[in-house]
N, C-alpha and C positions, 0 to 999 in steps of 0.2 A: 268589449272593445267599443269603443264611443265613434270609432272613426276619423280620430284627430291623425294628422299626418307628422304631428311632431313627437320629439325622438321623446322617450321617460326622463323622466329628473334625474341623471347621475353625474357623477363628479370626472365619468369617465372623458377621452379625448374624441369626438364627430370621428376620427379616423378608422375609430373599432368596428365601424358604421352602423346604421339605424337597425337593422334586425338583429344583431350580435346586442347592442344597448337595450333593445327592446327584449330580448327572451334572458340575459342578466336579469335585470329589473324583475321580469316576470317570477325567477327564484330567487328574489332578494338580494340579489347583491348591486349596490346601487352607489359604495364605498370603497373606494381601495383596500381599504384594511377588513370590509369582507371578502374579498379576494383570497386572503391569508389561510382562509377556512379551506380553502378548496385546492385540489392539482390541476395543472394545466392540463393533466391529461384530460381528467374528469371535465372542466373547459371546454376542449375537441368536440366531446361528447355530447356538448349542446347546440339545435340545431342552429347556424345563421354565426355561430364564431368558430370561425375558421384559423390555419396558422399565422396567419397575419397580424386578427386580431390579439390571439395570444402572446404574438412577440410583443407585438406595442403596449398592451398591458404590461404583460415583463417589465418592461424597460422601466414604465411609468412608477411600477411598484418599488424595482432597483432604487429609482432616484429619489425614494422616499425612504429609502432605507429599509425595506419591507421584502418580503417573497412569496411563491403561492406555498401550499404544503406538501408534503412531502407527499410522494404516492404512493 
């Protein structure tokens, strides 16, 4: 950690908020369409994204025509 206070590079929306974008990033997924890879359940499961964040991802994936995977 370098101690910068800004969020990782991802394509995600500030809403997911900064530890949910930060511990993504941290296992790669930093794309919508890495998202695909994954379940929302599996999602829950990591610490700092919560159901919130998961919906609003949902959503964003929806409107891309896209989903997470199956569980």
């Amino acid at each position: 950690m370098t101690g910068s206070a800004e969020s990782p590079a991802t394509e995600f929306p500030r809403t997911i908020g900064t530890v949910a974008a930060r511990e993504l990033a941290a296992r790669g997924y930093t794309r919508f369409e890495h998202l695909t890879a994954v379940s929302a359940k599996s999602l829950l499961a990591i610490h700092g994204v919560g159901p919130k964040a998961v919906r609003i991802l949902g959503e964003e994936l929806s409107e891309r025509g896209l989903a997470f995977a199956e569980a």
